[in-house]
C-alpha positions as CSV (number, residue, x, y, z in Angstrom):
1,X,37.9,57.3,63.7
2,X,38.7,58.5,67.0
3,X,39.8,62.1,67.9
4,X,41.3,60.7,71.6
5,X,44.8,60.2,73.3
6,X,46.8,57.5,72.1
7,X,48.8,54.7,73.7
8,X,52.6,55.0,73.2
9,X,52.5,51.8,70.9
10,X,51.2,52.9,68.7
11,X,52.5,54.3,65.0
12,X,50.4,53.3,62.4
13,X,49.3,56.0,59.4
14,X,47.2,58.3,58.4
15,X,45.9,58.2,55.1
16,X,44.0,59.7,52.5
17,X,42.6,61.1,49.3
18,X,42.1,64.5,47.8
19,X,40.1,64.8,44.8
20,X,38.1,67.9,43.2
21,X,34.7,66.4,41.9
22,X,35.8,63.2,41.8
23,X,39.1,64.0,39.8
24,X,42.4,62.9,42.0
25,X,44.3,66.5,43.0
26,X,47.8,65.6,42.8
27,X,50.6,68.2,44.3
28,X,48.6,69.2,47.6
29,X,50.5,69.9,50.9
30,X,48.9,68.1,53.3
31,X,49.6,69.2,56.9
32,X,49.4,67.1,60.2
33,X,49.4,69.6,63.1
34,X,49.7,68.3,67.2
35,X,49.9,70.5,69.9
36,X,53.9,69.9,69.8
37,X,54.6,69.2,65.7
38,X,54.0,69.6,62.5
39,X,54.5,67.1,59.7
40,X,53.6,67.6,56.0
41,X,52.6,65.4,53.4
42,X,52.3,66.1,49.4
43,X,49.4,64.5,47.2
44,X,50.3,61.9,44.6
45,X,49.3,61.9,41.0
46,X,46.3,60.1,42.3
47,X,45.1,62.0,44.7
48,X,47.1,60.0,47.9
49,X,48.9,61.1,50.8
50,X,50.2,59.8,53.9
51,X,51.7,60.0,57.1
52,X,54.0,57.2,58.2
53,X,55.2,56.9,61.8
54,X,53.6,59.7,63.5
55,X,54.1,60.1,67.2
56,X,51.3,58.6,69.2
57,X,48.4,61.7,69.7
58,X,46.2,64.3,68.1
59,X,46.1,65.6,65.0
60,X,44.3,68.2,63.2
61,X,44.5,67.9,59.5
62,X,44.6,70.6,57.1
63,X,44.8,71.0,52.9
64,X,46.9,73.8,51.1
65,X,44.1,74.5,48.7
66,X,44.8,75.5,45.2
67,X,43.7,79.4,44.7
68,X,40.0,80.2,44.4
69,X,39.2,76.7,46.1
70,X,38.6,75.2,49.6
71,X,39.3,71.7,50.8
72,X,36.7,70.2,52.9
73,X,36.4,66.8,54.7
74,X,32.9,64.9,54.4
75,X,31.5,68.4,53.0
76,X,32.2,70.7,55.5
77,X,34.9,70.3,58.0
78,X,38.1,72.0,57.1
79,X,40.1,70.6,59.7
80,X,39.2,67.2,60.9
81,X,41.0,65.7,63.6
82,X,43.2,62.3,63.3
83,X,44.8,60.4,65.5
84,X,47.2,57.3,63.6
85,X,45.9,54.9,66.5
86,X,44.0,52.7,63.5
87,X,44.6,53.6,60.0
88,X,42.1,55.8,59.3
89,X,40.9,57.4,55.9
90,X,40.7,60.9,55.8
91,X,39.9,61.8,52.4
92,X,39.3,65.6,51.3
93,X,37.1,67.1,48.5
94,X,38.2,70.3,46.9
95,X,36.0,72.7,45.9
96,X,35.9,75.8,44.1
97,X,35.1,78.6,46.4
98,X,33.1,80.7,44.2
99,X,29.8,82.5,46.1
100,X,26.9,84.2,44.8
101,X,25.3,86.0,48.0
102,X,21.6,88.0,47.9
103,X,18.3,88.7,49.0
104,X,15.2,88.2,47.3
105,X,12.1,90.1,47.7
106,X,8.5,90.4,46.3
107,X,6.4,93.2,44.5
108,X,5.3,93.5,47.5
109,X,9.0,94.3,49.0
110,X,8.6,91.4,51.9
111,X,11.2,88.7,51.4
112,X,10.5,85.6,49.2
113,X,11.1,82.1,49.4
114,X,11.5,79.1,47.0
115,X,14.6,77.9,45.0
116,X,17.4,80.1,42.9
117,X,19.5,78.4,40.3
118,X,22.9,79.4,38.9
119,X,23.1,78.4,35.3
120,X,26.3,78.0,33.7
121,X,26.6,80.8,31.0
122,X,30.1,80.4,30.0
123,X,33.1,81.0,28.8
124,X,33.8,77.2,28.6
125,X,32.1,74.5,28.6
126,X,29.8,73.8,31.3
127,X,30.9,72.2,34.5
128,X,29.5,70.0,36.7
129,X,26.8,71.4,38.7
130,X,24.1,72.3,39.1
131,X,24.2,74.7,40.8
132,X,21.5,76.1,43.5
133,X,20.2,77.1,47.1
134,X,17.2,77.4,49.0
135,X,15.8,81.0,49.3
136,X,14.3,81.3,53.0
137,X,13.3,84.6,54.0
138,X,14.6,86.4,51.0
139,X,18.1,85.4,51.8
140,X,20.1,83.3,49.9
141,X,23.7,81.6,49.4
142,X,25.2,79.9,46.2
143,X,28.3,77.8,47.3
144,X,30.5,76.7,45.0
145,X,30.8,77.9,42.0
146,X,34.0,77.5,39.4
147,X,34.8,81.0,37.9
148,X,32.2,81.6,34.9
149,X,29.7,84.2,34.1
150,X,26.3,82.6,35.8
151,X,22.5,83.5,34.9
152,X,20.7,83.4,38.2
153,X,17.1,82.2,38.1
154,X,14.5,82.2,41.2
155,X,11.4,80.0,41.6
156,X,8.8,80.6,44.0
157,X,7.2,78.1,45.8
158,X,4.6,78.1,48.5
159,X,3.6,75.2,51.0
160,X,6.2,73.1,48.8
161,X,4.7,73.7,45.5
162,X,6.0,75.9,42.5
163,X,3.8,79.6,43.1
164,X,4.5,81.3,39.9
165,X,6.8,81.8,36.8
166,X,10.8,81.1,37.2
167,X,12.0,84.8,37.0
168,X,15.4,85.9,36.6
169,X,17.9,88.3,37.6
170,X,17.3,91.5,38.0
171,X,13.8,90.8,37.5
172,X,12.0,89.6,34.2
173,X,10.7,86.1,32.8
174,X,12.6,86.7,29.7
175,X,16.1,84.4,30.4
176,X,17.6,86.6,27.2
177,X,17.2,89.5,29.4
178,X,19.0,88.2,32.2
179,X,21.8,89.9,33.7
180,X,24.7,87.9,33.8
181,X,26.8,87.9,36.8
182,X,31.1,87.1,36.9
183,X,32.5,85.3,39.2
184,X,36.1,84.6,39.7
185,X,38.8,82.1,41.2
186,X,37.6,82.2,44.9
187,X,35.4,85.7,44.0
188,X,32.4,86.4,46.4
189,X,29.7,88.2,44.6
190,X,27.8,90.0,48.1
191,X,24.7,91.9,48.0
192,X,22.6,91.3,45.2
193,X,18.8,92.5,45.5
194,X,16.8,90.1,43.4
195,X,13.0,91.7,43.2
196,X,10.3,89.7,41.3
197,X,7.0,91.7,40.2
């Protein structure tokens, strides 16, 4: 791919794919912006789009995502840039945007580190996943997640090795006793304090 000028012969697409774990998104406005235009595309009922005849230059690509989710391009980009030089694929995964956001800390009250797990608890049936984050320095970030009510479990390890029981939220080794936390289309759950004794 390449993000430069382009010569004035040139008008060949841009093409792509949008898909949400692997499933084709059809009905997506796709949007093709220069510094002096922008062109739109829609997704197909597979997933394709395209832009046909584009004037020679850059372009920065964007996706209308559906509510609650984000489009990215190759995980993390939201706006690539294009240029229809070559015919270039530039395919889009959309993902929910669902975020659980917290700090864990030790009996001791310092900040802990190891691995935290979301675990599906429901309503439906569980989607794909799973779902988890390194915890560095207490702080952690579940990205994400499809709305669902999630059990949230932490594991401690030490120079790479497991350091004691999983324990989960608010702060017991019984996973019936768990708190269970809600999140919604595109809902940000900020500020949980996760303390293991």
């Amino acid at each position: 791919m390449d993000n430069g000028r382009l010569p004035p012969e040139s008008a060949r697409p841009i093409l792509g794919l949008l898909q949400m774990q692997v499933q084709p998104m059809a009905g997506l406005t796709v949007t093709a912006r220069s510094d002096s235009a922008e062109y739109r595309a829609q997704t197909a009922d597979n997933g394709l789009y395209g832009f046909q005849g584009l004037p020679s230059g850059r372009y920065q690509l964007s996706v209308a995502a559906p509510p609650g989710r984000r489009a990215f391009w190759r995980g993390n980009a939201e706006h690539p840039g294009a240029s229809p030089r070559t015919p270039c694929a530039m395919n889009f995964e959309v993902f929910w945007d669902g975020v659980i956001i917290g700090t864990v800390l030790g009996r001791d009250g310092q900040p802990a580190s190891g691995m935290i797990t979301a675990q599906y608890a429901g309503p439906e049936t569980q989607p794909a996943g799973p779902f988890g984050a390194y915890v560095k320095d207490g702080r952690f970030e579940i990205l994400r997640l499809p709305p669902g009510r999630y059990r949230l479990m932490f594991l401690p390890i030490v120079a790479d090795r497991p350091a004691g029981p999983p324990v989960y939220y608010p702060g017991t080794q019984q996973q019936n006793a768990a708190a269970l936390i809600e999140v919604g289309e595109g809902v940000h759950v900020e500020g949980l304090l996760y303390t293991i004794f």
